[in-house]
N, C-alpha and C positions, 0 to 999 in steps of 0.2 A: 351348766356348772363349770365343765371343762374353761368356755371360751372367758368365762368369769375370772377364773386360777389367772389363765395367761396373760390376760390383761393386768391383772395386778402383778403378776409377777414382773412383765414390761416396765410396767410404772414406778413399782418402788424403788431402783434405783435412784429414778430422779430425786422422790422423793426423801431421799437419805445425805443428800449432797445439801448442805449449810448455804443459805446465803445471811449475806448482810445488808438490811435495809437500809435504806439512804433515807433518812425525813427530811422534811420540807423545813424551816422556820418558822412559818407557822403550825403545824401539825407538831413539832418542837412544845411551842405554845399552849396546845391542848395538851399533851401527853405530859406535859409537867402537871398540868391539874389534876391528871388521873392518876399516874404512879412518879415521885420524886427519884430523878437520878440523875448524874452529873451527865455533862452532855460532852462530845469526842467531836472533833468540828475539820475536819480535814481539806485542809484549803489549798488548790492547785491551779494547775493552767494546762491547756490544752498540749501547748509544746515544749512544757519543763519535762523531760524525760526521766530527770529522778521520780517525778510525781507519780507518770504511766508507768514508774518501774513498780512503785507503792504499791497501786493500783492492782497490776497484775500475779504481785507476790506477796506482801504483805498481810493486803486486805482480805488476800482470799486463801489462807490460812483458817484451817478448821478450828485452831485454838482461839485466835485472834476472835475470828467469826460469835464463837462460842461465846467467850467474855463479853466481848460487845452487845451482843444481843441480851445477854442476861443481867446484866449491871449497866449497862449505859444505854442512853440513846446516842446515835451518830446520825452526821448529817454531814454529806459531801456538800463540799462548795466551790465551785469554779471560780476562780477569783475576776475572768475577765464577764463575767456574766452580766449584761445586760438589762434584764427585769429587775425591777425594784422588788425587795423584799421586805416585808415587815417583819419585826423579831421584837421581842418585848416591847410595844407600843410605840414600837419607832422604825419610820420609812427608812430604808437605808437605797443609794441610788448607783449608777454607774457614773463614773466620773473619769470622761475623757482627757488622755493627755498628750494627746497625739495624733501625727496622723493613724487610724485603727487600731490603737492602744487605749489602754486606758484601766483604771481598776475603779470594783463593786470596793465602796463605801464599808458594805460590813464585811469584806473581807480585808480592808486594810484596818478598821478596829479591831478585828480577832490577832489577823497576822503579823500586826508591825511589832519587831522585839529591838530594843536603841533605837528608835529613830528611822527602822529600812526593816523591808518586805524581800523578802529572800523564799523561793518554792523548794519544795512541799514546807507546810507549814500545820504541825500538828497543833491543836487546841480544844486545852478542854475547861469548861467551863464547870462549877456547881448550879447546885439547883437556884440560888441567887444570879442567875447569868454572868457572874462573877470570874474573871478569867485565871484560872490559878495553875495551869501550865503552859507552857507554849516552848516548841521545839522548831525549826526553821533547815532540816536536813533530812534527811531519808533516813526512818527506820525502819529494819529487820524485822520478820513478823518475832524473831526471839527478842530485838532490844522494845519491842514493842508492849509485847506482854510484861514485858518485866517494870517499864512505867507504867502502865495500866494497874498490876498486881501491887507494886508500892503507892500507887495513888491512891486505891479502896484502903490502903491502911493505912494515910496521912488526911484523908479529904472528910 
């Protein structure tokens, strides 16, 4: 019984700490069939440093975490990613432009705002995969929430 107590008491911490899950594009896909919610699409690169700043501060905000998880699906996307991705019945691929450059297809239909792809690039879609925000600068997990909170009462 004792060794029972201490074991859990070890563990619950962990499991009191928030994360945020990352889906796929297609598990996107399923989870639209099961429960309807607009979708949060976070689009970066490996060496945009505003992106890993997101990453490390924003995203991992208990509020932020909170929201997301309960009202949206999210879904990181590396933009210079490689693998082809399906997303609503359509291949999207990487397309080289360079030498070792180059951008993921649907990360330049989520990201591009006028004309140019600029990192981090926030995006959120509705349940029509329909893009109906898009941001291209570093938010604060507070200027975050605060789109998030006016978007459930405009979307």
């Amino acid at each position: 019984m004792l060794k029972a107590l201490l074991i859990a008491i070890f563990f619950l911490p962990l499991s009191t700490f928030a994360q945020l899950p990352s889906y796929s594009f297609a598990q996107l896909d399923s989870l639209q069939k099961i429960e309807q919610k607009n979708m949060v699409v976070f689009i970066h690169t490996d060496w945009c440093r505003y992106c890993q700043s997101m990453k490390n501060t924003t995203f991992k905000s208990k509020e932020v975490i909170q929201l997301l998880n309960k009202k949206f699906w999210f879904a990181d996307l590396n933009a210079e990613e490689k693998k082809d991705i399906i997303f609503n019945k359509h291949t999207f691929k990487y397309k080289p432009t360079g030498n070792n450059t180059g951008i993921h297809e649907l990360a330049e239909q989520l990201g591009t705002i006028n004309g140019k792809i600029s990192y981090p690039v926030l995006c959120i879609l509705n349940t029509k995969y329909e893009i109906i925000f898009q941001y291209d600068q570093f938010l604060s997990s507070t200027d975050l929430l605060k789109v998030l909170n006016e978007g459930l009462k405009i979307f």
